[in-house]
N, C-alpha and C positions, 0 to 999 in steps of 0.2 A: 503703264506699270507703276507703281505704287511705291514709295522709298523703300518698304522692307518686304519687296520683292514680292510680294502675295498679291494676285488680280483681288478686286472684290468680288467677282463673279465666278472665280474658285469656289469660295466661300459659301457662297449662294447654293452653288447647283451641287456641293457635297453634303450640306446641309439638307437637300431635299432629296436629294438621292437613298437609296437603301444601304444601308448598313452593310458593310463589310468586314472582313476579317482584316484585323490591323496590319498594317508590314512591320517588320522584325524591324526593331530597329537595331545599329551597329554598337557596339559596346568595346573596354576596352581602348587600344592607341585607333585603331579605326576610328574610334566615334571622337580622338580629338584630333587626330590628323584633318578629317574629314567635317568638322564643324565649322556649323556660322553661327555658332553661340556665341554673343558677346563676350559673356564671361569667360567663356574657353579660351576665347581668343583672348580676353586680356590676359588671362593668368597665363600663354603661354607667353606673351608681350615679357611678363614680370619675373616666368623661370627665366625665360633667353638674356633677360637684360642682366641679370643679376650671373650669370655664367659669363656672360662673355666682357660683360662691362666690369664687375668689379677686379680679376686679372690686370685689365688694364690699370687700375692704379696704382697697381706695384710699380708700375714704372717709373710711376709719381716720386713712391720713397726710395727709388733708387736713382732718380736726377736729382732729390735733393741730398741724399748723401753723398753723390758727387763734387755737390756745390759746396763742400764743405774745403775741399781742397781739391780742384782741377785738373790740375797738372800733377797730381803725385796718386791722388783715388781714381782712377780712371775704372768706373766702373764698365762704361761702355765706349769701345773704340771710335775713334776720330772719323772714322767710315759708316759709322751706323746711328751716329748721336742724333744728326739731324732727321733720321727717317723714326727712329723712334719717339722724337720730342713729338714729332704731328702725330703719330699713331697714339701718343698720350693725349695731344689736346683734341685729336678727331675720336677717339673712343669713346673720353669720357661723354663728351657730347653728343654722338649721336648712336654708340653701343651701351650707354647705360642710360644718361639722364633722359634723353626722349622718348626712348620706349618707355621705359620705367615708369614717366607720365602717361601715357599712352595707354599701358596696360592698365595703370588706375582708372582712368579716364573711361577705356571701353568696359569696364565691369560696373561703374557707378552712376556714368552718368545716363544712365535709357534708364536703371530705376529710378534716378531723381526725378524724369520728367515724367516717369509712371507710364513708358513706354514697352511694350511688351518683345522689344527687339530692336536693335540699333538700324540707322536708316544704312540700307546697301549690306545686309550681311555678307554676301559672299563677297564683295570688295574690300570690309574690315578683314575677311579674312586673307585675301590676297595682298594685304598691306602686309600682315604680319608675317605672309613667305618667303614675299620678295622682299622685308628688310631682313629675315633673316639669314636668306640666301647674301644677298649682298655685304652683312655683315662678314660671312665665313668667305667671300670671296678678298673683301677687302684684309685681313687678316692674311689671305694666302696670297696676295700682291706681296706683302713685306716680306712674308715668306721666300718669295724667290725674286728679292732686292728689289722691291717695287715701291712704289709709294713718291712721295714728292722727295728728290733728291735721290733717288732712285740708279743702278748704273745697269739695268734690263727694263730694254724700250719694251717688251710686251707687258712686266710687272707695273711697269710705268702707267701703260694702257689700261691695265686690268683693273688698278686701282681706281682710276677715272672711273671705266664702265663701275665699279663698284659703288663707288658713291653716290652716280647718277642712278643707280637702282635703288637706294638707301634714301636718298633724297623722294625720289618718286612713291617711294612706299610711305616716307613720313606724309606726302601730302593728297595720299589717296584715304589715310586713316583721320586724317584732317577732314576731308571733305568730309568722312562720315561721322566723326562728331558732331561737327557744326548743323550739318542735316539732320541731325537726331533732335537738338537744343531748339533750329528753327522751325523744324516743321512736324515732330512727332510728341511734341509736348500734348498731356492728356486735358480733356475740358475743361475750363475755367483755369488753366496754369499760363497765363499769359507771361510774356519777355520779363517784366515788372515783377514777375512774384515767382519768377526761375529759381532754382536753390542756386547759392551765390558760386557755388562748387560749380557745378552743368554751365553758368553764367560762361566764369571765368578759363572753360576749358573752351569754348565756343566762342570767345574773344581771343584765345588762344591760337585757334585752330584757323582761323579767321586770317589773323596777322601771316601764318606759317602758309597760305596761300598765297597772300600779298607779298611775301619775302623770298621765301626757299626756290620759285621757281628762276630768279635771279641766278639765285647760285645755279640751279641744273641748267639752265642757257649756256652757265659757263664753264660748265664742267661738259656741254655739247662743244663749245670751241675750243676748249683744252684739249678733247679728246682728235679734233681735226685737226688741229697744229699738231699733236706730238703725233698723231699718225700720220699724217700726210704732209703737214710742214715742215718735218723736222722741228719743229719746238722752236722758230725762229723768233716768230712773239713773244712765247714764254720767258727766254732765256737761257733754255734747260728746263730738267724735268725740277731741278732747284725754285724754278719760278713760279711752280703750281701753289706751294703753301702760302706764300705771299699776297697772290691774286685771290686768294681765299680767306684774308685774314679776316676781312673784314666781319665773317658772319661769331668771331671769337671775342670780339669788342663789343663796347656799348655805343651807340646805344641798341643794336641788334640782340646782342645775347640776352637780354631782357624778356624778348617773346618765351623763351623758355620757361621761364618765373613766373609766366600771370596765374595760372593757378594754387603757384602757394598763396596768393592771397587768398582764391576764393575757399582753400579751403580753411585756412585761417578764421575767415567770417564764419563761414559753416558751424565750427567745432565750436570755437569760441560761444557763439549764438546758444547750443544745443547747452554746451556745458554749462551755461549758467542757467537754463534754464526759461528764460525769458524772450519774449522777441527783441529781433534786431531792429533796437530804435533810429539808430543812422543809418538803415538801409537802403533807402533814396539814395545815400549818400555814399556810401559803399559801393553800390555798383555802380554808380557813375566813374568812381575813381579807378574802380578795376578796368573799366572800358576806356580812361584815360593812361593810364598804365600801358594798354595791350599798344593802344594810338603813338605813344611817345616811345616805345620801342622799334620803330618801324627804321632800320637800318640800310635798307638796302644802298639808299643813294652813297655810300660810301663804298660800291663793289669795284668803282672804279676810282682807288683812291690817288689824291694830291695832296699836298702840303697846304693848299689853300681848303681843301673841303676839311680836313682834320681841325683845323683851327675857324671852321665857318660858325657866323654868328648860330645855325641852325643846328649844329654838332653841341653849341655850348648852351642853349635853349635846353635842347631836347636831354642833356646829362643834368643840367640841374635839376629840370621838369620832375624827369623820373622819381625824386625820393621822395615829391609831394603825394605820390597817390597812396604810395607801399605806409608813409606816418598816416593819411588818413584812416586807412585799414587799420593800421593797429590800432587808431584812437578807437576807430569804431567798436573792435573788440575789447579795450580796454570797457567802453560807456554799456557794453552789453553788459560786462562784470560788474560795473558800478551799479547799473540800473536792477537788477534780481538782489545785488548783495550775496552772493554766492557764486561758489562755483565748485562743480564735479572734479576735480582733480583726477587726471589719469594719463595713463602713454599717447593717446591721441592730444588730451591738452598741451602736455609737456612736447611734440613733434611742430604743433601747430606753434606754440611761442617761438621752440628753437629756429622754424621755419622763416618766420617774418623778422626777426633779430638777425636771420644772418642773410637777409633779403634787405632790409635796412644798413645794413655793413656795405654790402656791394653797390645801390644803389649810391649812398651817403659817397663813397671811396670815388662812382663815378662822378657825381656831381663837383666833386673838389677837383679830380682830374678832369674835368672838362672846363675849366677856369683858366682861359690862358696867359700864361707866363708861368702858373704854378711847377709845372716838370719842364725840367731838364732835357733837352734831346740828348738821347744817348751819343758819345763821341762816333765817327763815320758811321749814324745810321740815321732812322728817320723819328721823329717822335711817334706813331705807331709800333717802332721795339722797342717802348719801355717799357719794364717787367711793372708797373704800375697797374697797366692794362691785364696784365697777366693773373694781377692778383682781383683784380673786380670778375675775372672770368672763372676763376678758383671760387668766387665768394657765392657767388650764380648761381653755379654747378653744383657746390655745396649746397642753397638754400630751397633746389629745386629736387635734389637728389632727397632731403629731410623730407620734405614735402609731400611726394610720392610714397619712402616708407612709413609715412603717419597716416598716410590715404590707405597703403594695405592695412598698418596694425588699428584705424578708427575704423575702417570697414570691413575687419576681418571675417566675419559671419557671414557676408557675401562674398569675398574675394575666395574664402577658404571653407574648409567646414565644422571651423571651431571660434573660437575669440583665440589674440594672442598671448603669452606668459608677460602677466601686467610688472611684473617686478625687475625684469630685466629691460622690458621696456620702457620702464624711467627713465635707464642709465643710459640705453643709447644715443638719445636724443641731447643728451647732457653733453655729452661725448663728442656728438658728430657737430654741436652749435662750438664747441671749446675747439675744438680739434681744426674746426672753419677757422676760427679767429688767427690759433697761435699760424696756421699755414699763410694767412693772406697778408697780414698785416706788414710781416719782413719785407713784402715786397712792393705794399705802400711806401714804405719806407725808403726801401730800395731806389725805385721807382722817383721819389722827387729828389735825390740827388744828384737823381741822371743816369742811372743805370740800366742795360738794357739786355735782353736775354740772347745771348749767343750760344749756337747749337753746332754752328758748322763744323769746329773743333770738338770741342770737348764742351761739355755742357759749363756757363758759366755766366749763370745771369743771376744779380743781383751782389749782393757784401758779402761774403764765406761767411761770416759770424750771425750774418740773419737767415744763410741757408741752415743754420743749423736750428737754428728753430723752426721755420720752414719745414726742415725733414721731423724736426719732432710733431708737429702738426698734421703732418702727411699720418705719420704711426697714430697718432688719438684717433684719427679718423678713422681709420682701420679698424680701430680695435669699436671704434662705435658701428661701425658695418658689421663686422661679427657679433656681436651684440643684439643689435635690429635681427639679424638672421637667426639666431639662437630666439630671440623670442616669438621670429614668425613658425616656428616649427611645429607648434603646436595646429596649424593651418591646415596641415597636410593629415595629421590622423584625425580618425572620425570620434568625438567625445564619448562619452558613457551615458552624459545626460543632455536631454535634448537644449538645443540652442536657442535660446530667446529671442525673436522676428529684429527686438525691440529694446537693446540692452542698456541704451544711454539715456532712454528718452527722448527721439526724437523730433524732430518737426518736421522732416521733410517725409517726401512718398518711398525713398527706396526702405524705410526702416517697416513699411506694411509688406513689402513681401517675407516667405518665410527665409529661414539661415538652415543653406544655404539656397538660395531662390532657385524653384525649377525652370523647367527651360522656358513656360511662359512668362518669367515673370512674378506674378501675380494671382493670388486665386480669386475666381470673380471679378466683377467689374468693378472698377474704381470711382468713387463720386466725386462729382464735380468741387473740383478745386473755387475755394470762396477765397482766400488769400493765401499769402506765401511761407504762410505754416501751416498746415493744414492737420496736419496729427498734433500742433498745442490746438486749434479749434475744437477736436476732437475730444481732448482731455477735458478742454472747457463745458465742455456739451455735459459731458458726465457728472 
């Protein structure tokens, strides 16, 4: 059987066979409940993320309007702070920013490699059930007092089973990127001349198999102690979020980030027009990048591995690949002397700037003596770490809605409203900074984030900026959304294959691509621009 599930000998013997009357095909919610269309499946990846992941940041501005005065704003009771602080940091993370990626990922990258269908469709599409099954299950844990800290041993349980489904989906959509990148790339598109997008999500995808089944190991022995051992290891159901922190720190939370570079190179490349001269050099860096975020050895954390010379390697490591990228993008600008300005340019800067913020923020925190341990806890709670995991989430979150609004003609069936789309990207890079930075700050005086009370981590006077950074973001999320709405109606005039100019394969099919793909056959790729060859040719 063949990655995109088709025998060749299908193929064959209905090609020779006699003509028949076509079957109907399904239309309507049938035909998308029921697809293994890449596309479908990502844009259902991209509604799901955006409903149930952006909610969850409310929560964000109202722990830090808490933080402003603790004991006297009590927005959420002493009973429920800690179970909602993880539903904040497990939401964002993997009910909005991973699919979010995910869903870019499965609409763009099988046209990049000029694939007429992602490797394993019906598994890309079983990825996207079962996380969003798991999503609405994890949501109804906390529902009936579940979740870590939890005081209902079945919510308790449920939420585990949840995660371990969410988990398992994230690395079933994994395997099928990575298979698309490695083995359904079309003739002459060798690894070397990958678009640096398809690259970096398949370096991505890569890492998240090498990692995430860490955590579902451990979210199998979570689920056996609190069911069967009474939670005697744990501690309590208090001791799940802890034994988890790890995948919310650096240098882990990185794996999430490798494609805002590649899309960075990508946009940057196309937008000025030129080839990517440091491209040798670019993707090496991206595949350093994915390599230096490999976190797992800290699932079983110590005080000696937090402070290991290979913790303090791997966090300075990290900001050397994310400046090469931008230099590269910067030398692509140089080298044309122009550049296209527009809402995928402006998503792509804000992208790597606040990708540069987190990495740079972990580097300096991974210097030790720099932080402070927080008074009776560990240096792993210092809200330090909190803010490079805000800066991430933000840079990966930009990322993704500059991958729908640069690839909107395939993601959707229009371009998106270019005027609104300046401002959000403006927004969400401002809105990153004022949020993280209070708790850099915080962070190296020695402060640490406490949930078990009453929310109250960092300085009241930097939560308040903090919560004001929380609000810019928001309003740059609605922003982004107002401009992608033009996605959804079908225009008046037809949509151009081809709107930016660009050089990779997915910009030859048409907007929006039908379900092959492609019309006709695709020629053999001579290097890793293939449509400027083609300009050239003319």
């Amino acid at each position: 059987m063949a990655v995109t599930e088709t025998p060749p000998e299908t193929v064959e013997t209905a090609s020779a066979a006699a003509p028949s009357a076509p079957h109907p095909q399904p239309g309507g919610l049938a035909a998308v409940l029921g697809s293994g269309d890449h596309k479908v499946i990502g844009r259902l990846y991209i509604v799901a993320a955006l409903l149930l992941g952006l909610p969850v940041l409310g929560l964000g501005l109202a722990f830090g309007v808490e933080g402003f005065e603790p004991e006297t704003l009590d927005v959420f009771s002493s009973d429920v702070a800690y179970q909602l602080f993880t539903l904040l940091r497990v939401g964002t993370l993997f009910l909005l920013a991973f699919p979010l990626i995910i869903g870019v990922a499965m609409v763009v990258v099988p046209l990049q490699v000029g694939s007429r269908s992602i490797a394993f469709p019906r598994a890309a599409a079983a990825s996207f059930w079962g996380w969003f099954l798991g999503s609405i299950l994890l949501i109804a844990s906390y529902a009936i007092n579940g979740g870590p800290g939890g005081g209902s041993a079945n919510g308790v349980n449920l939420w585990i089973a949840a995660m371990g489904l969410i988990v398992a989906s994230v690395l079933l959509a994994a395997v099928c990127l990575a298979t698309t990148v490695l083995a359904l790339r079309t003739d002459g598109l060798s690894l070397e001349r990958t678009p640096l997008f398809a690259w970096s999500v398949a370096i991505a995808s890569i890492m998240w198999v090498f990692t995430l089944p860490v955590l579902g190991g451990m979210l199998v022995l979570m689920y056996v102690d609190h069911r069967h051992g009474g939670a005697l290891a744990l501690g309590g159901s208090a001791g799940i979020y802890p034994a988890l922190a790890w995948i919310f720190r650096n240098p882990q939370i990185y794996v999430l980030a490798v494609p805002v570079l590649g899309f960075a190179a990508d946009v940057f490349a196309t937008a000025s027009g030129s080839r990517q001269r440091m491209r040798g050099l670019v993707q090496g860096a991206i595949g350093v990048f994915g390599a230096v975020s490999f976190g797992a050895f800290l699932a079983i954390p110590s005080t000696d591995a937090l402070d290991s010379l290979l913790v303090v390697v791997l966090g300075i490591a990290a900001v050397v690949p994310v400046l090469v990228v931008a230099g590269g993008a910067l030398d692509a600008v140089r080298g044309s002397g122009s550049l296209k300005a527009g809402p995928g340019v402006a998503y792509a800067a804000a992208g790597i700037l606040m990708l540069v913020v987190g990495t740079l923020a972990g580097a300096i925190g991974s210097i030790p003596g720099v932080l402070e341990v927080p008074e009776g806890s560990s240096a792993s709670s210092n809200i330090f770490f909190l803010g490079i995991t805000h800066a991430v989430v933000v840079a990966a979150v930009i990322a993704a809605l500059g991958g729908i609004t640069w690839w909107a003609s395939k993601v959707g069936r229009g371009p998106a409203a270019s005027s609104v789309g300046l401002v959000a990207p403006l927004l969400l890079l401002v809105g990153g900074i004022v949020m993280t930075v209070p708790d850099f700050v915080s962070g190296i005086v020695g402060d640490g984030v406490e949930t078990q009370g009453d929310y109250a981590g960092g300085i009241a006077a930097a939560n308040v900026v903090v919560a004001i950074g929380v609000a810019i973001v928001a309003l740059g999320l609605l922003a982004a959304a107002v401009s992608l709405l033009p996605l959804l109606r079908r225009p008046d005039d037809e949509v151009p294959a081809d709107p930016w100019g660009g050089q990779t394969l997915e910009w030859l099919a048409p907007s929006p691509p039908p379900v092959g793909n492609f019309e006709g056959e695709l020629a053999v790729v001579a290097s890793a621009e293939p449509l400027y060859d083609l300009r050239e040719e003319k």
